[in-house]
N, C-alpha and C positions, 0 to 999 in steps of 0.2 A: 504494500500500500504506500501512498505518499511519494513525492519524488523531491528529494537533495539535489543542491548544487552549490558550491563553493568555488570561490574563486580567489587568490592571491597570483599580481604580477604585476607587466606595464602599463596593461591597456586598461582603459574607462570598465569598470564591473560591470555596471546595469544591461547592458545589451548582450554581452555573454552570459550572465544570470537570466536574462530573460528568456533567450534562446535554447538555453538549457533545459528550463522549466516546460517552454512550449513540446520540448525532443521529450519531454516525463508527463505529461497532461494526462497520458493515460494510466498514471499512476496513480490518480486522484487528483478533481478539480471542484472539490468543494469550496476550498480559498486557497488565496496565493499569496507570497508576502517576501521581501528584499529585505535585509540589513546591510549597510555602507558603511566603510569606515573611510573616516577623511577629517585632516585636521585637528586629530583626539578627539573625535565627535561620534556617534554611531546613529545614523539616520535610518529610520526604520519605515517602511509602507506596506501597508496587509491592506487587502480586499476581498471580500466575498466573492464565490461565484470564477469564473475559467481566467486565465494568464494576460486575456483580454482585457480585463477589468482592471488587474491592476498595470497593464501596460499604459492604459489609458490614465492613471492616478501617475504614474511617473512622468507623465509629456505633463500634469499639471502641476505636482508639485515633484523635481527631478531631485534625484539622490547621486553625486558628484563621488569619486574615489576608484582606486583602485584594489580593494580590498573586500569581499562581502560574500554572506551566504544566503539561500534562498532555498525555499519549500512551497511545494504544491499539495494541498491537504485531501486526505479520504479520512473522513471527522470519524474518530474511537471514542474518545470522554471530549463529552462538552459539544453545544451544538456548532451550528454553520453562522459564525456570526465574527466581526472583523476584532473583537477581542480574542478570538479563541483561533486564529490562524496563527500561522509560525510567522518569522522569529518570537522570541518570548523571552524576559529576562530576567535575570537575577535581581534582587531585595537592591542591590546599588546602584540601578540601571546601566552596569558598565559590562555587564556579561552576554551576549546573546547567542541565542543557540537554536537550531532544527530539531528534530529528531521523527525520525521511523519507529514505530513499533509500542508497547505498552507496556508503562510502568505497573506493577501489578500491585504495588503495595502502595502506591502513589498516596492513596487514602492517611494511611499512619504516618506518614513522612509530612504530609501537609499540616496535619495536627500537630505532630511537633514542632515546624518549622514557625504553624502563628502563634504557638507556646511559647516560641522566641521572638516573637514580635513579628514577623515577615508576615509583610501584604497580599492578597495576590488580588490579580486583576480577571482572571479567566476561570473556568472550569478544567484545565485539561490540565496532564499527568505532566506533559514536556515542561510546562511551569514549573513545576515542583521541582522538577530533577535541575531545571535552571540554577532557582533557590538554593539546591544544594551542594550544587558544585561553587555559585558564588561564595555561601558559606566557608566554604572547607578554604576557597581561596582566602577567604578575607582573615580567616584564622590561622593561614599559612604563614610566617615572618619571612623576611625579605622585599627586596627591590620585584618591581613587577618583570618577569622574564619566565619565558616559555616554558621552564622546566617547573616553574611554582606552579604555571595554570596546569601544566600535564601534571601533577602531584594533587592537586586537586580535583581534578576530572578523577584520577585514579581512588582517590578515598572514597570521592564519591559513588562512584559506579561501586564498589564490597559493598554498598548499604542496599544497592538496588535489586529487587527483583523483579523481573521481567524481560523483555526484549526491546533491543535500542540498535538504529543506527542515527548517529549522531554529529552534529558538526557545530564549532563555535569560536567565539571571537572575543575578546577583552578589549576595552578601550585603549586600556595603557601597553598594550603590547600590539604594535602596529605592524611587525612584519613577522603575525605566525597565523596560522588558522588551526584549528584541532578538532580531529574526529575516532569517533571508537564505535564499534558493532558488537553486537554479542544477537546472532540469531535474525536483523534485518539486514540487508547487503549493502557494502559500501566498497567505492574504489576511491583509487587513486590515477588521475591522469597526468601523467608526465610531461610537461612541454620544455620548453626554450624560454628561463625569461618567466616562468609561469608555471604554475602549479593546479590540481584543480582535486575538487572532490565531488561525487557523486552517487547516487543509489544505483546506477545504471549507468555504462561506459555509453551509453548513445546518444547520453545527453553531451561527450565530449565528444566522441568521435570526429566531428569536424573540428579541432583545433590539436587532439594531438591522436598517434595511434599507437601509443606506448601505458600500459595503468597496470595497476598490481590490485588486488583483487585482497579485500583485506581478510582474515580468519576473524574467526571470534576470538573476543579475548582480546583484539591488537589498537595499540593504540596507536595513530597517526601525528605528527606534526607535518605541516607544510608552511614553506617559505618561495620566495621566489626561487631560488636557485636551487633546493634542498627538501628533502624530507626524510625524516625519520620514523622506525617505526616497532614501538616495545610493547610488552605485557601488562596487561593489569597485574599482572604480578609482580611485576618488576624485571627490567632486563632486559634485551633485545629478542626482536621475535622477528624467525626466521621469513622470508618473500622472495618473490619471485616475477619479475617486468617479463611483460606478458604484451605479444602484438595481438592488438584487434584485428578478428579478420574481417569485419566488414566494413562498408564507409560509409561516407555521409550520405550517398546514393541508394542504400541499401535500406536506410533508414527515412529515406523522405517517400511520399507520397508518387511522386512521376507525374503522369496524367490522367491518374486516377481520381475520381472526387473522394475516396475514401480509402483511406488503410486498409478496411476489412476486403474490400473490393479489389484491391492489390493482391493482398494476401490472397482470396480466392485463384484468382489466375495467376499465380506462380504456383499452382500446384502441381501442375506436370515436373517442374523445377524443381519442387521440392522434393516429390517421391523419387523422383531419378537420382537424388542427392543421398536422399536414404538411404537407397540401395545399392549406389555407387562402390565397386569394389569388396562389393560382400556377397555375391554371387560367383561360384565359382562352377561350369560347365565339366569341368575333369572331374569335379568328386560327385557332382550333381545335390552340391548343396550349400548352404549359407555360409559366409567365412566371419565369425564374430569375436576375434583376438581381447575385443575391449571386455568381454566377460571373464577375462583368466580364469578359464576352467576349461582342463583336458574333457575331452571325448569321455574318458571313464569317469572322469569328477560327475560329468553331466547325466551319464546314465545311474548313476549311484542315487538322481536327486526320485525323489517319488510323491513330491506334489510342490504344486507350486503356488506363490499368491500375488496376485497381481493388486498393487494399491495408488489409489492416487485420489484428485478431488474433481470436480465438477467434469468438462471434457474429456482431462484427462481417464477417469473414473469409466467411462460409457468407453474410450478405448481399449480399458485393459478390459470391459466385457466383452467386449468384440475378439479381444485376445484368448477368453478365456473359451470362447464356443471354436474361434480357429488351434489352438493350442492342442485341445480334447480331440477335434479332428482330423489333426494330424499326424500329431504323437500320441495320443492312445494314454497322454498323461493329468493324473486327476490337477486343474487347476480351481482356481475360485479366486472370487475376488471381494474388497473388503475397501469401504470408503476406509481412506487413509484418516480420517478426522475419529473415525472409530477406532481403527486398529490397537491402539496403545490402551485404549479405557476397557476393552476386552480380553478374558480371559481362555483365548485360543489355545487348545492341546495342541501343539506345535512339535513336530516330530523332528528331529535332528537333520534329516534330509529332507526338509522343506528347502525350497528356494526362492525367494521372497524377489520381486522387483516395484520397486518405488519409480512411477511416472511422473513428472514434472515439466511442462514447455521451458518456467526459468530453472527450476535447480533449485527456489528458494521457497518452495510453499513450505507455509508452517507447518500443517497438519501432515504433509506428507515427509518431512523432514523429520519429524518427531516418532513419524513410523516407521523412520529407519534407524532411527536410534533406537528405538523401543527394540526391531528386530535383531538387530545388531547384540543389544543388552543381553537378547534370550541365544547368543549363540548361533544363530542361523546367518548361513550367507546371504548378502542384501544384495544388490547389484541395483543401477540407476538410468533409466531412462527419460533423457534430458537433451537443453536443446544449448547448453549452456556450459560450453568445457569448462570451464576456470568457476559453477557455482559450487556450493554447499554441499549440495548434494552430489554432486561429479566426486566431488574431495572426498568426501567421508563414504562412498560407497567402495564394497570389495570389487568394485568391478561395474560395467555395463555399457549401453550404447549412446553414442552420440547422434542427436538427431540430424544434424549439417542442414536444419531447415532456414537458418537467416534469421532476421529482427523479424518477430510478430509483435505488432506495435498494437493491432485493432483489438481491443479488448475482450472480442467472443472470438474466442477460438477459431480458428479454421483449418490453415496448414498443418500446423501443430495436433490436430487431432489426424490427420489423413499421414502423415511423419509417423506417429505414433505406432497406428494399424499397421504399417508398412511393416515397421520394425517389428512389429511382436508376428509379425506374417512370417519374417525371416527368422525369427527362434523359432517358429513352430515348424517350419523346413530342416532346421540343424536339428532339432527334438526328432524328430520323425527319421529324419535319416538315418540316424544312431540308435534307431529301434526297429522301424520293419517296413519304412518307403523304399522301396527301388530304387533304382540307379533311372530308370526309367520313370517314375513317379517323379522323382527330384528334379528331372531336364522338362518335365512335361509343364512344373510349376517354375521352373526358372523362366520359360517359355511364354507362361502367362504374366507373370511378374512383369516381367521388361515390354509387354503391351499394354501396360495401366498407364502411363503416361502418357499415350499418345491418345488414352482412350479416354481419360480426364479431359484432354484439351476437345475432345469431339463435345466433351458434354459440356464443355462452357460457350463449344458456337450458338448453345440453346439459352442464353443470358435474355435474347429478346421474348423467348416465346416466355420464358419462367416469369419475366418483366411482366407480361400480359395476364398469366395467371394469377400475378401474385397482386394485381390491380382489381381480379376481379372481388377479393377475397378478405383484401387488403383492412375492410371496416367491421368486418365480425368483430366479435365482443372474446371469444373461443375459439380454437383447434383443438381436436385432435391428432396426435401420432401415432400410429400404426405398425408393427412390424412381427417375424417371427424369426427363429432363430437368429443366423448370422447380423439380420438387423432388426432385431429389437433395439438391441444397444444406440442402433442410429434412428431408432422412433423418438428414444430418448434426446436424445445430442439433436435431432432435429428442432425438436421443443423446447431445447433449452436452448438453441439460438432463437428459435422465434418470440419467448419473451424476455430475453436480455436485450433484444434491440428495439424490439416493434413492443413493448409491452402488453400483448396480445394474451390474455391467461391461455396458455398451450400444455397439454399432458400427452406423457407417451406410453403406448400400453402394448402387449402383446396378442397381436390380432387373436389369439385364443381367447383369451380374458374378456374380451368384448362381450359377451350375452355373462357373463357371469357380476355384472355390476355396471359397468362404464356403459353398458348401451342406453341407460336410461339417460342418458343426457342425450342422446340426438334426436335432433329435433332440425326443421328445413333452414336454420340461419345457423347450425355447425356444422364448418366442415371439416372434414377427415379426409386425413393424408397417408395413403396406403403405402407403404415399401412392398413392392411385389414384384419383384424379379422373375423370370422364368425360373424356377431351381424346385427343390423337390420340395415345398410345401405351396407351391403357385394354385393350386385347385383349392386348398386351405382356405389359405387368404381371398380368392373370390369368393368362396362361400361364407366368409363374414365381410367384403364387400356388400353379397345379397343383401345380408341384413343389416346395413344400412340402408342401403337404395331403398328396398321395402317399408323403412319409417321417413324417407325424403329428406336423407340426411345429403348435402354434397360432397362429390370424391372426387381428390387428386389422387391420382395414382403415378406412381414408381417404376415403369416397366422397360421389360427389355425389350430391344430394337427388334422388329419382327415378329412378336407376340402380338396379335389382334384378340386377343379373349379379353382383353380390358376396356377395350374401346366400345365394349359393348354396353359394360357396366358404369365407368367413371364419367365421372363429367370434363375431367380434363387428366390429361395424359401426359406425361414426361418421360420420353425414354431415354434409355442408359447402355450403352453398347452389352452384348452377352460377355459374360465373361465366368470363371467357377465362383462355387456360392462363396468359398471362401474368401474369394475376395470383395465379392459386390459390397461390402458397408465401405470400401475407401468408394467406389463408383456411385452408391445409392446418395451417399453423402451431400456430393458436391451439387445437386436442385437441389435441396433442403437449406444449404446455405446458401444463395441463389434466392431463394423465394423469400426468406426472412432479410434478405439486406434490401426486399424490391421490395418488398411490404413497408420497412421500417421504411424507407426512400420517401414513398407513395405517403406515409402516414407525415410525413414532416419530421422524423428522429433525429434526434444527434447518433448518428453510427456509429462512432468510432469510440465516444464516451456517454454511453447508456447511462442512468439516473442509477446513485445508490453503487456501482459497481467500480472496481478499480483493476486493473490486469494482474497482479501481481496480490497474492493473499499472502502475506510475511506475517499477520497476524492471527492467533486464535480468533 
């Protein structure tokens, strides 16, 4: 949640703060807010509301310096109001400071803090922890200098519990800025001249493409020329300068009107990126080095659990019906926000994978620690070498999907399936696929890209349907097997963007409860591919038509049995069942970004939602 930017150098702050912020908006744009430093002075401007707002407060009232940090908020404690954006500062007004993430005891620290007299002016926890580091400063002896406020950050942070990524600035110390994470992501960008901090390297990318990517536990100093970087415990802690591989082109929009509509058509891009190099024709099977586990480590494993949160979540279901029908091995899967508060009999040779687009979700972070805790190999699927979750897992894949900036999932879910397509090919090899079976699916594999781009030449027809449909109040999602999972992920784009109440259910389930809602003004949206439950699924198409309910339907190219029943029709090249959820996928995203379009949405940043959950 939330988006950091810090800045120390040559050049004027506020326009590199600003541009920063706008490159994190999808991090949270509840409020937004600058601190300056200039002259011994620290000018502060928070505004309600997108980057807009307060771009527009700084042409009126401008903030001068070369020195300053800045936040874009997704509101925790305390509402959307221009006292409760960041910066925030200490009981002496000389301290200011950001933060990511949630003070958990914030409560008792507050109580103590006006026991000692200290004011505050906001509802929120990042106050408190202000408070308390100015405290600890102000109780510190000596001249003001970088190593007192890092000794103070540091006492402070032993009293805290919860998660923080953090950045801040002291009046009297004019040429340091300082930050610390424990649990929400922070870097460092390297330049010439210039220094930078951020939650997200894409908020630098354009000025340098050198950053160190901090652990928890690490404290930061940066200076113009310099940075350093030790323990909360004391001591120097070890890093690593790290080149970004993507750039500022990667990260903008093109000519697209939306990120998420980007995101959509680079997905031939994406999958092919997936799978790039991990196919191998000689053995006739997947090549996944980034798992460190032998062939016999791998047949030893005898169940597996797939975990992760929202999108991610609907991918490792899709994983788990491909996984079972290929390898013959039991998986399951477990929202990762549950995982740790349950008490799973967990067998030694479980093999547990943690899904993640950034590498930094809380909840599925926490489930790999938790796994980890109990013994079991973790391994991490992620789109983000250098996060969290990459570090601390025994192992696992890289997505190579690029910046997903649009806040509902797209790539990143179609990435996902890919990958866990390719474990279920290396599983299955090394138990009873053929050599023959293995080249038949490398065969299919390597025509999903070219078969994703056929289904995005239908961008206008989905445009039309998703116009016609666009002011229901309701949807339904529909699907069986292989895409139930993508009824779900359908639905769950259609009301993160279009706020459209949308449910996804398994076309079986339909007469056992959910058909009592259809009625002639919901419509329902069938995944029905040709595959081996297609007679299934028209036969609870029937029964809707029968109550004059309307049907989008899902179907393959050359199937005319739908056309007889729906009202409107989307096809999708043939292809095996295994694969149809990356193909059924891509109209369902398609129809929710033409809906939201049609309805007047902000696409890119839905109300209430932020890309990155770093917080419980």
């Amino acid at each position: 949640m939330c988006g950091i930017i810090g800045y120390i150098g040559k050049n004027t702050a506020v326009p590199i703060l600003l541009d920063g912020l706008r490159r994190l908006e999808y991090r949270g744009y509840d409020s937004a807010g600058v601190a300056v430093l200039n002259a011994g002075e620290i000018a502060v401007r928070k505004r309600t509301g997108r980057i807009a707002n307060l771009a527009e407060l700084l042409k009126q009232s401008p903030a001068d310096g070369q020195v300053g940090i800045s936040h874009t908020r997704w509101a925790t404690h305390g509402g959307v109001t221009d006292a409760n954006a960041h910066p925030h500062f200490d009981q002496s007004g000389k301290l200011a400071l950001v933060h990511n993430g949630v003070i958990e005891n914030y409560a008792a620290l507050r109580e103590q803090l006006i026991a000692e007299g200290h004011v505050f002016h906001s509802q929120t926890d990042t106050e408190v922890l202000a408070h308390l580091i100015g405290k600890h400063y102000q109780t510190t002896p000596g001249e003001p200098s970088k190593a007192r406020l890092i000794e103070a950050l540091r006492a402070a942070l032993k009293q805290v519990i919860g998660t923080y990524g953090i950045v801040l600035m002291h009046r009297d110390i004019p040429d340091a800025i300082v930050g610390a994470r424990r649990g929400s992501p922070l870097v460092l960008g390297l330049g010439k001249g210039e220094n930078f901090f951020a939650s997200d390297v894409s908020a630098v990318v354009a000025y340098t493409r050198e950053a160190v990517y901090l652990k928890d536990y690490d404290i930061a100093a940066l200076s113009r020329d310099e940075f350093e970087i030790t323990s909360l415990l004391g001591g120097s802690s070890g890093f690593e300068v790290s080149k970004v591989e993507f750039t500022e082109e990667d990260v903008s929009k093109g000519a697209y009107p939306h990120y998420m509509l980007k995101e959509i058509f680079e997905q031939p891009d994406s999958i092919r990126d997936a799978m790039r190099g991990r196919l191998s024709r000689e053995d006739a099977t997947a090549v996944l080095g980034g798992l460190e586990m032998t062939n016999a480590q791998l047949r030893n494993v005898d169940r597996i659990i797939l975990t992760g949160c929202g999108t991610a979540s609907h991918a490792a279901m899709c994983g788990e019906y491909i996984i079972e029908a290929l390898a013959h091995l039991p998986c399951e899967v477990e929202f990762a926000s549950e995982f740790r508060y349950r008490n799973m009999p967990l067998t030694r040779d479980t093999l547990v994978f943690c899904i993640s687009q950034s590498g930094e979700t809380a909840d599925t972070l926490a489930a790999l620690r938790e796994s980890q805790r109990k013994g079991l190999r973790t391994l991490g699927i992620c789109n983000n070498v250098a996060s969290t979750i990459a570090r601390e897992s025994d192992g696992g894949v890289y997505m190579h999907a690029g910046p997903e900036i649009g806040v509902a999932a797209t790539k990143s879910f179609t990435s996902q399936v890919t990958i866990l397509t390719l474990i279920g090919l290396l599983l299955g090899r090394i138990r009873h696929l053929s050599t023959t079976a293995g080249l038949r699916m490398i065969d299919e594999l390597e025509q999903i890209p070219d078969k994703v781009a056929e289904i995005l030449t239908l961008s206008d027809h989905i445009r039309s349907v998703a116009r016609k449909y666009a002011h229901t109040s309701a949807m339904m999602f529909l699907g069986r097997q292989f895409n139930y999972p993508v009824a779900l992920e359908g639905a769950l784009k259609m009301k993160e963007i279009s706020y459209i109440h949308a449910n996804g259910h398994p076309s079986a389930e339909l007469k056992h409860g959910v058909i009592a809602l259809i009625t002639p003004e919901l419509p329902s949206v069938f995944i029905a591919p040709d595959d081996s439950v297609l007679e299934k699924n028209i036969s609870n198409i029937e029964e809707v038509k029968a109550r004059k309910g309307p049907i989008i339907a899902i179907a393959t190219a050359g199937s005319k049995k739908l056309e007889k029943v729906a009202d409107d029709v989307i096809y999708i090249p043939r292809c095996p069942d295994y694969l149809s959820p990356i193909l059924t996928s891509i109209p369902l995203q398609l129809l929710a970004y033409h809906t939201a379009v049609e309805l007047g949405c902000d696409v890119d940043k839905p109300r209430n939602l932020a890309k990155s959950v770093t917080v419980e």
